[in-house]
C-alpha positions, 0 to 999 in steps of 0.5 A: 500500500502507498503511503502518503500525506493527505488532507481530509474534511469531515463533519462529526458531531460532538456534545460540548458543555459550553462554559453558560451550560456549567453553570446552569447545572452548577446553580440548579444543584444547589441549595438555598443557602449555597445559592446565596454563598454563590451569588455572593461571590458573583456580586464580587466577582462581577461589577454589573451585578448588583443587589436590590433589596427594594421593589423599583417603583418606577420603570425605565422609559423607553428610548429610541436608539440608533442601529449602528450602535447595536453591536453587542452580543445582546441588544443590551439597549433595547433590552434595558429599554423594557422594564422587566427585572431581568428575569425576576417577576417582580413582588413586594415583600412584606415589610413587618415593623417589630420591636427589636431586644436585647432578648433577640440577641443570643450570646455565643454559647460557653465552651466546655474549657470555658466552663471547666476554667472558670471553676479551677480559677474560683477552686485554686489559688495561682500556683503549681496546682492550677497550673497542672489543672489548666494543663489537664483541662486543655488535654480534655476533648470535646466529648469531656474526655481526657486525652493524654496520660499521668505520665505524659503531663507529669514529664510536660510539667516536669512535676511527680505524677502524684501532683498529676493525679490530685488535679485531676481528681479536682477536675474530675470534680467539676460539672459536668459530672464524669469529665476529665474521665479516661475511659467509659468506665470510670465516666459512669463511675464518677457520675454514678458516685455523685448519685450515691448509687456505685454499689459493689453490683452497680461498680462490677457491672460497670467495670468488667460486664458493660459489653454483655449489657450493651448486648443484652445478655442478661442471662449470662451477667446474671450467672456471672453475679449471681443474681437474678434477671431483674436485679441486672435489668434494673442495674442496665436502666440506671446505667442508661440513665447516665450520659457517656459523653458528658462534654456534649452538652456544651456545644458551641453555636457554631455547631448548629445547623438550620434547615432553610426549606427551598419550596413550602407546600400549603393547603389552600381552599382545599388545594395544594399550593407549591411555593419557592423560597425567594424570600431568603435570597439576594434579588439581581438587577443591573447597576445603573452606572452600567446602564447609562455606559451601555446606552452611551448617555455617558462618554466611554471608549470601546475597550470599557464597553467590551469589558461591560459586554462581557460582564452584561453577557455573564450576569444575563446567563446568572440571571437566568439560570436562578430563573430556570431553576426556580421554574424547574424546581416548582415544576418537580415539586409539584409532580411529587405533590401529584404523586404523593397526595396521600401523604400529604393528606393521611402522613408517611404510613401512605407515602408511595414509591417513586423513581427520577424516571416517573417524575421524569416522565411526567415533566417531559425532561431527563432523569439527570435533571430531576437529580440535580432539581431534587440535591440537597434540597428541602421541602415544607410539607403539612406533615413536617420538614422533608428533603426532596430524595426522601419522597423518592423511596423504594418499595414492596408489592402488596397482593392486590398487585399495589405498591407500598413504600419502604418508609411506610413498612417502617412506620408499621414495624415502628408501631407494631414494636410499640405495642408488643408485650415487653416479656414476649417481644416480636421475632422478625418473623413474627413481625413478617407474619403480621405484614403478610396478614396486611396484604405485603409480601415482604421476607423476614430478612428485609424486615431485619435489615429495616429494623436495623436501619432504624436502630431498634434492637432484636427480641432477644435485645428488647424483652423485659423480664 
């Protein structure tokens, strides 16, 4: 065969995600509150863009404008000729006069440290002891732990480990009761002896059968102490009284975290209604400066007028992608609003499966875009605060040949447990039974692993002698 060098020409066609589509599928996925961080940093970003808290009473009049200065990407002129809000339908926001406290202001919450500092400052005089107590306390993790050992502080301190130990029996004083502990026995230990109630019973559980207890041999404890059931039993309910984790009580305000709902559901004349949160987010205009520039009322060179036209063009694309994703996000929210009707009007024991491609179906758009309408978001219902994925659970077939959800099965097992009798706890085959009675076809395997999903224990774990 000759080889040789030659020039062809072909058409192919090819899927390009151009730089305005990114960004669309970035703002669609994301929540309220990350749709505010993002637009916060276009506001930086971008000078044209600019945040309007008011209703603009007063549209732009109409000019009339010359051809030879239409030479934009978009017809930016008679664009601003109109006095649409660029996307944004325009709505006043209700304005509430209310009475601003100082009750409204809630302080930063106090810290674990701060709280155990200031104890050893009003149990201490300066000196070597408080000292090696500030040591101690620093070492103490969030959960109240102690994480470091005598040895270890007594060679920090370059002090005996005798003087280690009477400090940390003062901080193992301190309230919380159990901090400064080493282990989660000696936590339960000294929150037992501020009870006055470390029996030798109570003291050998704790130190040498707490693994037995958690896993509710009952039987073997018993054997082992020589008692009986009912004495363990009652030992485990005290135990449980107490908090392995005395530290967290003190969390900051840092560690909360709100849920700000995208979409609300309310009954209105008999009829739901879906609304979007904008009430939360910024409103996008364009700065006036900028405008007068565009429709040349102010003197500008050409390359400042490129420069605008770039950035008119990149908030256009910003502006419109929140829009769609407004409408995207009503629309998804009113076909799950469609589907689960039930729900909405009886609660989860009436919640139906659903599958991206139902919805998908329905809205006549692509699965992967209900996906991304649905991610990290949260709806209001009558029935509580849900997130948008948890309306899309999966299920079992009854025998009339309908199907139930998994979430649904939960609530049933949930009640059932409820009101069984404590000495003779249902078996998850008992359990099966029951809901092959009600008309579902389930296996005992599936109900275990939906008991264990809901952290609740086997019968062998639940029965009360």
């Amino acid at each position: 065969m000759r080889m040789g060098i030659g020039l062809n020409l072909e058409q192919t066609q090819k899927l390009i995600i151009t730089p305005e589509l990114r960004q669309a599928i970035t703002i669609l996925q994301l929540s309220t509150q990350e749709l505010m961080d993002y637009l916060e940093q276009e506001l930086m970003e971008n000078p044209v863009l600019e945040m309007k808290e008011e209703v603009e009473e007063k549209e732009v009049k109409e000019t009339s404008l010359e051809e030879e200065n239409e030479q934009f990407d978009v017809n930016w002129q008679e664009y601003f000729s109109d006095g649409s809000d660029l996307g944004y339908i325009r709505s006043p926001r209700e304005h509430r006069s209310e009475e601003v406290t100082f009750e409204q202001f809630v302080s930063e919450a106090t810290s674990l440290h701060e709280h155990l500092y200031l104890q050893l400052n009003l149990s201490l005089p300066p000196g070597q002891q408080r000292r090696i107590g500030n040591f101690l306390i620093g070492s103490i993790d969030d959960n109240g732990y102690l994480r470091t050992s005598i040895e270890e502080a007594a060679a920090c301190l370059k002090c005996s480990p005798a003087e280690v130990e009477e400090a940390l029996k003062l901080v193992q004083s301190f309230d919380p009761p159990g901090v400064g502990a080493r282990n989660l026995a000696e936590c339960l230990l000294q929150q037992l002896s501020q009870l006055k109630a470390d029996s030798p019973l109570v003291v050998a559980i704790v130190q040498s059968h707490l693994e037995d207890l958690a896993a509710g041999r009952i039987t073997r404890i018993a054997k082992a102490l020589d008692i009986s059931p009912v004495e363990v039993q009652d030992i485990g309910d005290l135990i449980r009284t107490l908090d392995p984790k005395p530290g967290r009580q003190f969390g900051g305000n840092q560690d909360a975290r709100y849920i700000v709902p995208d979409a609300v559901i309310e009954k209105v004349a008999g009829k739901y209604v879906v609304l979007i949160n904008e009430q939360s987010g910024p409103r996008l205009g364009i700065n006036p400066v900028y405008r007068s520039l565009v429709r040349r009322e102010m003197p500008c060179d050409d390359h400042t007028i490129k420069f605008i036209e770039g950035k008119l063009n990149s908030a256009l694309w910003v502006i419109r992608s929140i829009e769609q994703r407004r409408l995207t996000l009503y629309r998804v929210v009113s076909s799950i609003v469609d589907f689960q009707m039930d729900f909405l009007e009886k609660g989860i024991k009436h919640l139906k499966p659903l599958n991206l491609r139902q919805v998908a179906d329905t809205l006549e758009m692509h699965e992967s875009t209900v996906s991304r309408a649905i991610a990290n978001k949260y709806v209001q219902t009558p029935q509580g605060v849900y997130e948008l994925k948890f309306f899309f659970a999966s299920g079992v077939e009854r025998r009339s040949g309908t199907a139930i959800a998994s979430d649904s099965i939960k609530k049933m097992l949930q009640e059932f447990i409820q009101c069984e009798d404590p000495g003779e706890p249902l078996t998850d085959q008992a359990l099966t039974d029951l809901l092959n009675g009600q008309g579902i076809r389930i296996s005992r395997r599936t109900v275990a692993k939906y008991r264990d999903e809901m952290d609740i224990p086997p019968a062998t774990r639940r029965k009360r002698f």
